[in-house]
N, C-alpha and C positions, 0 to 999 in steps of 0.2 A: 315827770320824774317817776323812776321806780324803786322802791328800795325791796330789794328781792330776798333775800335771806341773812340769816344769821349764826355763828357758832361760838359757844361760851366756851374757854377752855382754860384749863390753870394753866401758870407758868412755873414749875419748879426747875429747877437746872436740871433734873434727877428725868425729868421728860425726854431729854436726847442721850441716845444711848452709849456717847463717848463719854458723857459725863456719870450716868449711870454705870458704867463699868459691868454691864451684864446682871444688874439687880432689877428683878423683874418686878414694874412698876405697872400696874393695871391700866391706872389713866391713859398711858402711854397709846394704845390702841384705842380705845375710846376716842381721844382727842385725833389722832389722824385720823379717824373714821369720819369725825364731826366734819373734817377739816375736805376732807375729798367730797363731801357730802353738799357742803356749803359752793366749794367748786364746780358739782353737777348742776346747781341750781342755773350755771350758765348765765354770771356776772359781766359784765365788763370791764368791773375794777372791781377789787377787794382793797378796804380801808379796815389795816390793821389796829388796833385801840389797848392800848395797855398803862398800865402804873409808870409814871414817869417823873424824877424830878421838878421838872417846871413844865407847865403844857408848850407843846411843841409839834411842828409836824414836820416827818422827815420824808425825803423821797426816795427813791429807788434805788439811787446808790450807796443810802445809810447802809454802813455794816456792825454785826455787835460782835461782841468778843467774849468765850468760856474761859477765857485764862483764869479768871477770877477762882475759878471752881475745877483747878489744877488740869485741863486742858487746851491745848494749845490751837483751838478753834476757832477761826471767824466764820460767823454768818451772814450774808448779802440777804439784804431784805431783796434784791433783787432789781432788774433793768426791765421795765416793761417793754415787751416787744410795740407796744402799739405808738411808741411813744413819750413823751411825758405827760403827768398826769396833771388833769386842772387844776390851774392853781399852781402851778409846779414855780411861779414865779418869788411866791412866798412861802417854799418850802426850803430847810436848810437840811444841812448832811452831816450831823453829831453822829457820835457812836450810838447806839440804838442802846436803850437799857434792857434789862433782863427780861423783861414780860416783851416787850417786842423784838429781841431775839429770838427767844423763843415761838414765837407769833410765825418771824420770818422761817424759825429750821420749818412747823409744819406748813406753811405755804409750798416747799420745797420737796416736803416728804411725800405731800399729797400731791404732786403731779404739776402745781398751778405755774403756768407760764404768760399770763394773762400781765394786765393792767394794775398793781398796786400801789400803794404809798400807808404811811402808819401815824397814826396822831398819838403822843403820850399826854396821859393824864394825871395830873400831882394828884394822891391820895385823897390830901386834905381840900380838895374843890370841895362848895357846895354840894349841895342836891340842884341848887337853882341852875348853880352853873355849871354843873357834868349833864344836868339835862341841854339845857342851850347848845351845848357843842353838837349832841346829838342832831337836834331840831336841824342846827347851820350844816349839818354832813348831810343829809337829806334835803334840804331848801339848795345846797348847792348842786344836786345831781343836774346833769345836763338835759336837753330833751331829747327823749328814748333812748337813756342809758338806765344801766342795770347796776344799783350799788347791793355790794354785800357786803360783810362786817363781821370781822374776826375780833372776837372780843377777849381779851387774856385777862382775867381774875381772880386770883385764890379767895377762901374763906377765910374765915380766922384762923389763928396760929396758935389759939390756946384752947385746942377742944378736951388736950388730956395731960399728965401730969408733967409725960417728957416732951412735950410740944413747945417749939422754939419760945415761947411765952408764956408758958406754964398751964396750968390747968386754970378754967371762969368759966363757973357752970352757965353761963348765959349764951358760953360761944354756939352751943349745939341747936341751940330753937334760935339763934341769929342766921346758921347758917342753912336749917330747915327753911327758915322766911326768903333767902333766897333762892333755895331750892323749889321750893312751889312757886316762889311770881316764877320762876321762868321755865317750869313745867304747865304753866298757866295756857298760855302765855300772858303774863297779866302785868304791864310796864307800871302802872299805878303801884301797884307793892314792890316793884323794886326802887321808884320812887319815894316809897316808904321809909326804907332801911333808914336806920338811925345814925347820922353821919359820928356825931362823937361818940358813939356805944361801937360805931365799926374801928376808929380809931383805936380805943381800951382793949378791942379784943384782935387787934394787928391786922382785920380783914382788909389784905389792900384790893382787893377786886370790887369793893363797893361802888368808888365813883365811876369805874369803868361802864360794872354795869348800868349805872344810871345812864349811862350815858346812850345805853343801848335803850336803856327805857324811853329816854327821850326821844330817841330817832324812830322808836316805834311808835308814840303816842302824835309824833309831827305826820306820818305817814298814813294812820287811819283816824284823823280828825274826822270824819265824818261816819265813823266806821265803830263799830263794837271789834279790837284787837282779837279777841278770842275767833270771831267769826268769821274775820278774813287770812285770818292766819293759823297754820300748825305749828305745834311745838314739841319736841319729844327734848326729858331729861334722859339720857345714856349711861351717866355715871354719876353718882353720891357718897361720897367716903370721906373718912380723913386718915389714910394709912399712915401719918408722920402726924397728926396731931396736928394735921391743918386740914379744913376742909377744900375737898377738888370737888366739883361741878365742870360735869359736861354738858353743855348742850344744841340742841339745831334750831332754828327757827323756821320757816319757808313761809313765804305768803304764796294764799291759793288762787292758779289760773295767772299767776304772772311768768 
């Protein structure tokens, strides 16, 4: 099994620019940068991972829908050329929710024609078990296959007065704690995050990330995470009073 890379990236609607209406949103390029970045890394699948009402995994022909957010857009996660993807047996085909919409425009934006499918994750998982999902997306890799992992997250949503949640002085060193595990690379502290302190402060990207924590702590069991792998954070803000995190992951020499 290889688990080759990773990219963290928000999902606001406000990231595809029919929906943005020409409001220039910073993230916006950061996150395709991650996203073509993560595609270089030369995966053989990307397994997209986002906030989802019930966990679920969708396949290739899921598509999501911007009507919601006054455009008249669908988006195809997409048909792998290679195929269907493992597993494909117990995969079903809902509308994609908003984080893996989104997931799906930049897989599209950044070029990738490859092998995908998307797992949604309910907010309110565990820590136990948005790690375990991770561990099982890595213990299922094939032999000499290449998984990577588009992880869609936002921070809190109450880092300032007009943010969708209001102002909680706790949201900014909540969403610092994530921003350093995964400038770390350090899966242990994103295992850390406080499941109901991430609830209070609306962060729905927490279980995702863990989930990315988990699949990175299954892949260098034997290994110190910092040492076999790079991490670069891209982007840190909350320009709407939610925290966005960008970031890459790459493991070295695979």
């Amino acid at each position: 099994m290889t688990f080759v890379a990773a990219a963290v990236c928000p999902h606001p609607p406000l990231l595809v620019p029919e929906v943005g209406r020409g409001e220039q949103v910073q993230a916006r390029a950061a996150a395709v940068d991650a996203v073509r970045r993560l595609c270089a890394a030369r995966p053989d699948r990307i397994v997209v991972v986002g906030d989802a009402p019930a966990e679920t995994r969708y396949g290739p022909e899921s598509t999501g829908s911007l009507a919601g957010f006054g455009v008249d857009l669908r988006v195809p996660l997409g048909r792998s050329a290679a195929g269907p993807a493992a597993g494909a047996a117990a995969i079903v085909e809902p509308a994609l929710p908003l984080s893996l919409t989104v997931g799906a425009w930049l897989l599209a934006s950044a070029g990738w024609s490859g092998d995908r499918s998307a797992l949604g994750v309910p907010a309110g998982h565990s820590t136990r078990a948005a790690a375990g999902l991770g561990e099982r997306l890595v213990a299922q890799v094939g032999r000499g296959e290449r998984l990577a992992l588009l992880v869609m997250g936002d921070g809190s949503a109450r880092r300032t007065l007009k943010a969708p949640g209001g102002l909680d002085e706790r949201a900014a060193a909540f969403d610092a704690a994530a921003a350093a595990a995964l400038a770390g690379p350090d899966p242990a502290a994103l295992l850390d995050l406080d499941p109901a302190l991430a609830t209070e402060l609306l962060a729905a990207g927490r279980a995702s990330w863990q989930v990315l924590g988990g699949a990175l702590l299954a892949a260098t069991r034997d290994d110190t995470p910092a040492e076999v792998w790079s991490s670069e954070l891209t982007y840190d803000d909350a320009p709407y009073g939610v925290g966005y995190l960008v970031a890459v992951w790459n493991r070295g020499g695979a």
